[in-house]
N, C-alpha and C positions, 0 to 999 in steps of 0.2 A: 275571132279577129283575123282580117287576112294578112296582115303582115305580123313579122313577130314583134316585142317588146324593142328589139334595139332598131329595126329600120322605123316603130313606130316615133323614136326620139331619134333617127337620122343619124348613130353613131356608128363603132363598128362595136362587134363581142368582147375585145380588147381592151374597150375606152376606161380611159380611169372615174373614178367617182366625180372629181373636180370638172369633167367635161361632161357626163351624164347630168352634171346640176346646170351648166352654162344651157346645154341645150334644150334642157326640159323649162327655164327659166324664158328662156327663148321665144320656144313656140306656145308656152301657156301663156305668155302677154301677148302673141299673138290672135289666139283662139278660145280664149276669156269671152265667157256670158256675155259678163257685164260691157265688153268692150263689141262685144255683136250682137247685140240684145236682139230676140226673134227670132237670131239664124241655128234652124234646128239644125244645121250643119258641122257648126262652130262648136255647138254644144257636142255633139258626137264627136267632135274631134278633140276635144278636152277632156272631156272623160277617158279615151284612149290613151291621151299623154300620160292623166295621172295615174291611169291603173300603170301603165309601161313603168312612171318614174316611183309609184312606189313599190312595185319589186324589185328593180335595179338598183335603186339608190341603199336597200336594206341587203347587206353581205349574205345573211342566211337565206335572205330569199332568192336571190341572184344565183348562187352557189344551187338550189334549186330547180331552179328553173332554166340554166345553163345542162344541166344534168337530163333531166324529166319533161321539160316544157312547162308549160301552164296547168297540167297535171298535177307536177308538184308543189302547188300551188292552193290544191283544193283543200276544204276541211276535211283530216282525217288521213292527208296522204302519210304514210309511212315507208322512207326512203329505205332504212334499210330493207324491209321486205319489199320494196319495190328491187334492188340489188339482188337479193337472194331469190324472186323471183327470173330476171332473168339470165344469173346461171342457171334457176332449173333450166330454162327453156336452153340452152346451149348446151345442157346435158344428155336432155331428150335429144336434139339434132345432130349431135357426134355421136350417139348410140340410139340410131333408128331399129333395132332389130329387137331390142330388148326385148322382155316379156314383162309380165306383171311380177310373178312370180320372184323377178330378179332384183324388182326395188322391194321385199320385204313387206317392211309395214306400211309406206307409202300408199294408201289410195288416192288420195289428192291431196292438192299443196296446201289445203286447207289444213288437213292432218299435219303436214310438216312446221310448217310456219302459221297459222294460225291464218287470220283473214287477209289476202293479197294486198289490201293498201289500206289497212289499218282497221277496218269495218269487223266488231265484232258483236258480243250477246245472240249470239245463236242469228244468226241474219247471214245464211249461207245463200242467198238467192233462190230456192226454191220456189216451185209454182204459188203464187196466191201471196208470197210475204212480199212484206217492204225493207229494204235495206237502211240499216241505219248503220250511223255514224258516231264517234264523240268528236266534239269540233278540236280545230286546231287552237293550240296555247299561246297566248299573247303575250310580245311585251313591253314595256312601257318605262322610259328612262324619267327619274327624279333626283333632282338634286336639293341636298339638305347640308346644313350645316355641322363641321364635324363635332360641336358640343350636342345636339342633338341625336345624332348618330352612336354616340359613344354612352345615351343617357335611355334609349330608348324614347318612341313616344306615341301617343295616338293621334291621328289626321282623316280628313276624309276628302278624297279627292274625287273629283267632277271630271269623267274621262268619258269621250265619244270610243263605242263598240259596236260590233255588227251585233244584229239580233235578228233573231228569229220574225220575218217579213209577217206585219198584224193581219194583213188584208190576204195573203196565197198559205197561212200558218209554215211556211218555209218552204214548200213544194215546188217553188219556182214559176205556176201556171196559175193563171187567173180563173178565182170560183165560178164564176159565174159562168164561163167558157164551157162548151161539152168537154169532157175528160172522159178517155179510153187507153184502155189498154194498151203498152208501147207494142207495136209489134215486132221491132229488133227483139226483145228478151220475152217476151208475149206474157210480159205484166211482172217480168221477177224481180226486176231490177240489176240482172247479172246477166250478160252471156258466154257462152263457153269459148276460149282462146285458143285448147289442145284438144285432138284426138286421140283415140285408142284408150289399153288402161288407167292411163291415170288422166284425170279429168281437172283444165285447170278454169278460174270463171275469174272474170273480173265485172266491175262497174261498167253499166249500160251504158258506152257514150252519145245515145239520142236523146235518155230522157235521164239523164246522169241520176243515176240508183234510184230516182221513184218509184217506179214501173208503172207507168202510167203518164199521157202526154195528154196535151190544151193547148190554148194558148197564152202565151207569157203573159206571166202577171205587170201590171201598169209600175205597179207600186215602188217594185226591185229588178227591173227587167230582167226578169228568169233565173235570178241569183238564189232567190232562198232567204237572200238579208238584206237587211235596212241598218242607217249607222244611225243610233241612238244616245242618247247620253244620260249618264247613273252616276249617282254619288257613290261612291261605294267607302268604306268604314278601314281604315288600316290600321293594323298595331305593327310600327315599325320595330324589331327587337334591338336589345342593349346592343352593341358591340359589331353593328354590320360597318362594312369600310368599304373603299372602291371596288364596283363591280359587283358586290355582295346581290343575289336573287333573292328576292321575298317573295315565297308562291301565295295565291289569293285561289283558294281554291274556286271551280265554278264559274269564274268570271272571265273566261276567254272568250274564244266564238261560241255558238251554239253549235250544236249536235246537227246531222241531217238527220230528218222523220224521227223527231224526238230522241234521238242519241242525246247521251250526256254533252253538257258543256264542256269547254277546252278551260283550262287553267291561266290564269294572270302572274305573271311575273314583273315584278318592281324592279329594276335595275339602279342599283342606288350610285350618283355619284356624288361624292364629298366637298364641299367649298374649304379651300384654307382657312387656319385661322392665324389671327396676328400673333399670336402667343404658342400656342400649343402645334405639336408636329405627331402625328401616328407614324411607327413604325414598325412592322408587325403588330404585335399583341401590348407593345412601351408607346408611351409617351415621353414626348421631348419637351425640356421647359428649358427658358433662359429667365432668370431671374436675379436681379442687381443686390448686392450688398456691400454695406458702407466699409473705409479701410478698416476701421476699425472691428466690425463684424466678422470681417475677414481673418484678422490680428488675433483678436480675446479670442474668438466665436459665440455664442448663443443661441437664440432658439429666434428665430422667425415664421409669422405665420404669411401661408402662400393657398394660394386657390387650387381646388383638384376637381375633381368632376363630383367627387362626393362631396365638397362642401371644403369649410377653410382646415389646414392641418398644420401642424407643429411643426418644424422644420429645425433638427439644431445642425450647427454649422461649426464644424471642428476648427479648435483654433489653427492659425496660420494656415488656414486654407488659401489657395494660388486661386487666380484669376483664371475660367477656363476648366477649373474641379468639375465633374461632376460625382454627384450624391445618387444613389439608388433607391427607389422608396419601393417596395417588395408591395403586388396586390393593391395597386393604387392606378395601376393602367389601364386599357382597355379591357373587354370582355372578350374572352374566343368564343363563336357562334356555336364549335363543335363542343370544343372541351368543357365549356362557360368558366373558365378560369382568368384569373385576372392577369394581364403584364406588371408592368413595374413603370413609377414615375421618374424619368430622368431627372436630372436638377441638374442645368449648369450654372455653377455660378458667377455672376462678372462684379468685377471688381468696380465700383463707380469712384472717380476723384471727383472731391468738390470744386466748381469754380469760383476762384475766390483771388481776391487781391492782397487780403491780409496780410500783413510783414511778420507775423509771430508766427501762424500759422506753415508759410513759405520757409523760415529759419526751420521752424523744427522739422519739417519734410527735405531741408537740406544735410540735418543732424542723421535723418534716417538714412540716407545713403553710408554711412561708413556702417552701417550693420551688412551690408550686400558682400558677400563673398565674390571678391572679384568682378570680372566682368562679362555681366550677363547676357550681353550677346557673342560671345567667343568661341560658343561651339555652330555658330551658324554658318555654315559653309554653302555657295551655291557650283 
C-alpha cells in the first residue's frame, strides 16, 4: 500500500481511538460496495480502510505496527526477536573491526536467537527449502454471564478466521500461473541482510518466504488467506472472571507453507448480576431477614452456586452483619481452591398499619441504649 495505515484513515499517529472510529466510520460510508456498486475503485478503497481501521482500532496491533510497520503485522512476526535483532545489527556497526573469533559461539543469529521473526522447525532458508511459519494467535472477546462463569460450561461458537486460501493452498500466487523461482533469494525464501563472519537472513520481501513467484492468486489477492467460518467446541472452565484467557489450541491463523496454526484466545468478559458481586476469589450476597429472624436467629435457606444452603443466623444479629461461608465462593483458575460466600444481612420491617403491631415496636424502643445516632459526627 502506498500510503501508510493512518494517512490511509486521514488522521495523524497521535489520533485517539474515538477519532480513528469517526473517520474510518466516515469514509467507509463513503466507499461502501453497496453504496458504489461496480466501482472497482471504491471496492479498493474499502478494503484499504478496513485493513488500516483494523489494525489501528486494535492497541496490540497499533503498538505494532507503530513499532515495525506492516511487518509487524505478518503471521509469525516475533517482536521481541525482531528488538534483539536489531541491537545485533547496532552492535556489528559500533564494532566494525571485530573478528569472528571475538563473538565466540555466535555464527549466526540464528544460533543466538533462534529464527529472526519467529520462522522455525529447521526452515533456515537454505538453497531448495521453503520457509515456514506457525500462524499468529488470535483473539476473540465474549461476554457470559457471571453464574455461568463461576459454574463453568460447555458452548460452541461460530467465529469467522483466516484460513489457509482453498484455491493458491496459502502460497499467495495463482496455480494455474507459471511459477518460478524468486530470483531475489533464488528460490530460499530468505536473503542475507549482513556481511562478513557472521551471517544474518531474513524473509524474502518479493515473494514473502515462499521462494518462488506467479501471479497473485484471484482468490486472496496474494495474502495466503481467505476469512472462513467454524463452529468450534469450547469448555469454558469453573472460575474464569474479567479478562480471564481461555487458550483454543490450533485455531488461530494458519501456519505459512504448512507451519503450525497460531492459537485462539477467549477473552472473557462478565455481565453483572442483580444479586451476587465477585470479588477476587468471595462472593458478595445481600440477603433480607425478618426482625424477628434477626432478634431469635435461626437457620435460613439461601441460593449459592452449588445449589440451596443452610444459612443460621445468630441471634440479635444488626442490620448490615455480614456472615462468612468458608469454600462456597468462586474457583481460583490457578490454585482451583474455593473463596468464601459473603452474606450481608438486611434487616426488612413490615409495612403495616396495624395498631398492636405499631404499640409493641413503640414498647421496643425503651430496650435501645440511649441514643443511637450520637456518635455520628460530620
Amino acid at each position: 500500500m502506498s500510503k501508510n495505515f493512518y494517512e490511509t484513515l486521514g488522521v495523524s499517529k497521535d489520533a485517539s481511538d474515538e477519532t480513528i472510529k469517526k473517520a474510518y466510520r466516515k469514509l467507509a460510508r463513503k466507499w461502501h460496495p453497496d453504496i458504489n456498486p461496480g466501482n472497482k475503485e471504491a471496492e479498493r478503497k474499502f478494503k484499504e480502510i478496513s485493513h488500516a481501521y483494523d489494525c489501528l482500532s486494535k492497541k496490540d496491533k497499533r503498538a505494532l505496527y507503530d513499532e515495525f510497520g506492516e511487518e509487524g503485522l505478518r503471521a509469525g512476526f516475533d517482536a521481541g526477536q525482531a528488538r534483539e535483532y536489531r541491537q545485533w545489527e547496532r552492535y556489528q556497526q559500533e564494532a566494525p573491526g571485530r573478528t569472528e573469533s571475538e563473538f565466540g559461539r555466535y555464527h549466526s543469529y540464528e544460533d543466538v536467537f533462534g529464527d529472526l521473526f519467529g520462522f522455525g522447525g529447521g526452515a533456515r532458508g537454505g538453497a531448495g527449502t521453503t520457509v515456514t511459519s506457525k500462524g499468529r494467535d488470535l483473539e476473540h472477546h465474549i461476554s457470559i454471564d457471571l453464574i455461568s462463569a463461576l459454574r463453568g460450561f460447555q458452548t460452541t461458537l461460530s467465529m469467522q478466521r483466516p484460513d489457509s486460501c482453498p484455491q493458491c493452498k496459502g502460497s499467495g500466487m495463482d496455480p494455474n500461473s507459471q511459477i518460478s523461482a524468486c530470483p531475489a533469494c533464488g528460490g530460499s525464501g530468505r536473503i542475507n541482510v549482513a556481511q562478513g563472519p557472521i551471517q544474518f537472513t531474513k524473509v524474502c520481501p518479493q515473494c514473502k518466504g515462499h521462494g518462488s513467484i506467479g501471479k497473485t492468486c484471484t482468490r486472496c489477492d496474494g495474502s495466503g488467506q481467505v476469512l472462513g467460518t467454524e463452529s468450534i467446541n469450547v469448555a469454558i472452565p469453573r472460575g474464569v472472571k474479567e479478562g480471564s484467557k481461555v487458550r483454543i489450541a490450533g485455531k488461530g491463523e494458519p501456519g505459512l507453507n504448512g507451519g503450525p496454526p497460531g492459537d485462539l484466545y477467549l477473552v472473557t468478559h462478565i455481565k453483572p448480576h442483580p444479586f451476587l458481586e465477585r470479588k477476587g476469589d468471595d462472593l458478595y450476597m445481600e440477603v433480607p431477614v425478618t426482625v424477628r429472624e434477626a432478634m431469635t436467629g435461626g437457620t435460613i435457606t439461601i441460593p449459592s452456586i452449588d445449589g440451596d444452603i443452610n444459612l443460621k443466623v445468630p441471634p440479635k444479629s444488626q442490620s448490615g452483619q455480614t456472615l462468612r461461608l468458608k469454600g462456597k465462593g468462586a474457583v481460583n483458575l490457578k490454585t482451583k481452591k474455593k473463596g468464601a460466600l459473603m452474606v450481608k444481612l438486611v434487616v426488612r420491617v413490615p409495612k403495616t398499619d396495624d395498631g398492636e403491631i405499631l404499640e409493641a415496636v413503640k414498647k421496643m424502643d425503651r430496650l435501645y441504649e440511649g441514643d443511637l445516632r450520637k456518635d455520628i459526627r460530620l
